[in-house]
C-alpha positions in Angstrom: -30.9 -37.1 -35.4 -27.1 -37.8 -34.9 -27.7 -38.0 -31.1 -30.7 -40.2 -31.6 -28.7 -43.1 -33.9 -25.1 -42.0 -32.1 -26.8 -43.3 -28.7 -28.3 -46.6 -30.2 -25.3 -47.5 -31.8 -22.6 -46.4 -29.7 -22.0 -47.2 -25.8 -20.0 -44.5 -24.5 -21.8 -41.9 -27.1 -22.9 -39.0 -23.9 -18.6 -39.5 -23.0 -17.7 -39.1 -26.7 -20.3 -36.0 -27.5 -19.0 -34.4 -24.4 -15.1 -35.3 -25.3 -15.6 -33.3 -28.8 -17.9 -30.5 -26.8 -15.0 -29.5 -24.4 -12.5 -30.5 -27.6 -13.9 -27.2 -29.4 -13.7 -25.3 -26.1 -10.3 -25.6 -25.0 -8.8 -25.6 -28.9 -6.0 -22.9 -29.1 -4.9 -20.6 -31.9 -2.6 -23.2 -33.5 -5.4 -26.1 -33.6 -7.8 -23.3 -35.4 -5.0 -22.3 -36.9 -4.2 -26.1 -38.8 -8.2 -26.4 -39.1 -8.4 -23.2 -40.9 -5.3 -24.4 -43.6 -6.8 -27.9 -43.9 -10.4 -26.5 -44.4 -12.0 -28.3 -41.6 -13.0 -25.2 -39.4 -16.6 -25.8 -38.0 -18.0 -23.3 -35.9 -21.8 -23.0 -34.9 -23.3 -21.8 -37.5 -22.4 -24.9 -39.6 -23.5 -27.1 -36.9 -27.0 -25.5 -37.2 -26.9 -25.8 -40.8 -26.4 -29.2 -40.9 -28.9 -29.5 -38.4 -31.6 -28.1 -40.5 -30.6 -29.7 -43.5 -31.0 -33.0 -41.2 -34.1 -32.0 -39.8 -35.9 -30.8 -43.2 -34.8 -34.1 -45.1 -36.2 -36.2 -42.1 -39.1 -33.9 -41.5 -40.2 -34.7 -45.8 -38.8 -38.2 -46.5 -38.0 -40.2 -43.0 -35.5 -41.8 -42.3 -35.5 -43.7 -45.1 -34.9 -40.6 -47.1 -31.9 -39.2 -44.9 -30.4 -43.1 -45.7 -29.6 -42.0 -49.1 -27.0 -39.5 -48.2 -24.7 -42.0 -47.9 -25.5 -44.1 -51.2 -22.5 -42.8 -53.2 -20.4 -39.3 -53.7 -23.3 -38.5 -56.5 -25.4 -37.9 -54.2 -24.1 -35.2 -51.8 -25.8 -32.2 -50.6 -24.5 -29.1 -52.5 -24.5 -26.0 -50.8 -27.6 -24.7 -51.7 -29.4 -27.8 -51.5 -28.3 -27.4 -47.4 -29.9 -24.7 -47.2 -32.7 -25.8 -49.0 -33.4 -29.5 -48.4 -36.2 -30.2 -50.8 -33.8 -29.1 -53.9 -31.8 -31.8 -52.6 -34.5 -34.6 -52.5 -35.6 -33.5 -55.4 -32.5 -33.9 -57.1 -31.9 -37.4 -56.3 -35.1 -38.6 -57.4 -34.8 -37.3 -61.3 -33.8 -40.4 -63.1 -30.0 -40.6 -64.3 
């Protein structure tokens, strides 16, 4: 999904994917080192993750439905609900 909109939207999006690609490739022990302190260490396995969360909300609501991800903090994915995308559709469609 991120390829598919990343392409539309950006020009140079193949150069920039491949940029971040060889990025994780060639990062050495103090980069993972700083990731790992700040919290931002993503390895595959969060990649796919994400990808299936992706995939799952698309796959039950559409686009439309993956659009409300970015409507407000409130509405962010907890953990479980990545791993289980229709806790997290359901969650945002109980009234407030």
């Amino acid at each position: 999904m991120v390829d598919s909109v990343g392409q539309r939207l950006i020009g140079s999006y193949d150069m920039l994917t491949e940029a971040v690609r060889r990025r994780r490739v060639t990062a050495g022990d103090a980069d993972r080192f700083v990731e790992h302190l700040l919290g931002v260490e993503l390895g595959q396995s969060q990649y796919e993750r994400g990808d299936a969360f992706i995939a799952g909300i698309v796959e039950r609501a559409g686009t439309e439905g993956l659009a409300r991800l970015w409507q407000s903090a409130q509405v962010l994915p907890t953990p479980a609900e990545i791993d289980a995308p229709g806790l997290w559709l359901a969650r945002i469609d109980l009234p407030d």
